[in-house]
N, C-alpha and C positions, 0 to 999 in steps of 0.2 A: 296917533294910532291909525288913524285913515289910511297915510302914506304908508306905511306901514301895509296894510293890509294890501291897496293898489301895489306897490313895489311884489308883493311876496307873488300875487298875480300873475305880473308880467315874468317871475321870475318862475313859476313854471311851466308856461309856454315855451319857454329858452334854453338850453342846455347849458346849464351855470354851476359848476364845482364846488362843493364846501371848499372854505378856505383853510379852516381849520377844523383838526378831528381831535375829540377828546375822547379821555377812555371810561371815567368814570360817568355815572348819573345824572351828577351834580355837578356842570360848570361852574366857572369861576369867570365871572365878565370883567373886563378891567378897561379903565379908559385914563387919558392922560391925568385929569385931575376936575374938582366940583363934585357937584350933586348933581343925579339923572334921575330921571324916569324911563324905566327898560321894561321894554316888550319884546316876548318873545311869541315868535307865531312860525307855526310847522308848515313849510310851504311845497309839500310833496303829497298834499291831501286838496281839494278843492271841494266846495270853498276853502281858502285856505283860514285856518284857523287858530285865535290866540291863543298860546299855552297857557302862559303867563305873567303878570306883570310885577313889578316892583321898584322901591324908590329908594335910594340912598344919597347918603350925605356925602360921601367922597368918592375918590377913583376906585371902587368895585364894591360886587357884592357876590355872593351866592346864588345859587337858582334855589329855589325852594317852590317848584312847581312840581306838576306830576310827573312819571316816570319818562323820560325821552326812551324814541325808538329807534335802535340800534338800525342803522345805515342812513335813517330818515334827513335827509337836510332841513335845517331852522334858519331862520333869516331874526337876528339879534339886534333893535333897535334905541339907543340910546338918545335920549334927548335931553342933552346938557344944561344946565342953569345958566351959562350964556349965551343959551340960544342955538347953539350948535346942535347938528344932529347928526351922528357917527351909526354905523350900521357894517353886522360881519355876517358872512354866511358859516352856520358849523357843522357836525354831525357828529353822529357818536360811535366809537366803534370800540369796544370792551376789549378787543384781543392787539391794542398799538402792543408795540415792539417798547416803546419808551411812554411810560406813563405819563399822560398830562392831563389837565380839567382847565386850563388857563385859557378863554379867546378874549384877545386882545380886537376892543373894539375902536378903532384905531383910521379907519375911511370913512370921510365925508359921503355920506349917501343920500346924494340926492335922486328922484323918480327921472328924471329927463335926462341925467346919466348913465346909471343902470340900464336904459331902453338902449340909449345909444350905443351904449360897450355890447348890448346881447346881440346876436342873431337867432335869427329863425331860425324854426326844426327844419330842415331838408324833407320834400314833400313824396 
């Protein structure tokens, strides 16, 4: 959860896109396969802050945390039962064109990658 919260950090100093945009509430997290432990933490507020956590026995679950904010980007943290740790950035936006709730959390995320891929705000 640490990493977690370090990564969500650097990732608002950065100019870094949701990856995915859902339209409803309530995501739908999915991962290739196992049991995770997923955090999700709102990284467009500082401190950035955990919404959520939960644990499942297979490749996904539900969010069943409190209401997300419509354009806010979240950084979705997964840590897999074999030790892997996959991580997606989302957002929400109620008016898509093609409804979805699905983020597929699907890239290895690690802190000293994420710094490398970002650049700086232009000053």
């Amino acid at each position: 959860m640490r990493a977690a919260l370090i990564l969500a950090s650097v990732l608002l100093a950065h100019p870094v896109k949701a990856e995915t945009w859902v339209q409803g509430p309530t995501p739908l997290f999915r991962w290739d396969t196992g049991g995770a432990v997923l955090t999700v933490a709102a990284i467009d507020v500082a401190p950035v802050q955990v919404v959520w956590q939960g644990r499942a026995i297979a490749g996904r679950i539900d969010y069943a945390g409190p209401p997300l904010i419509h354009g806010a980007r979240y950084f979705v943290e997964a840590r897999l039962a074999d030790g892997r740790t996959l991580g997606a950035i989302f957002a929400v936006d109620p008016g898509l064109a093609v409804p979805s709730r699905e983020v597929a959390i699907t890239a290895a995320r690690e802190l000293g990658q994420i710094v490398a891929a970002t650049r700086p705000l232009s000053p």
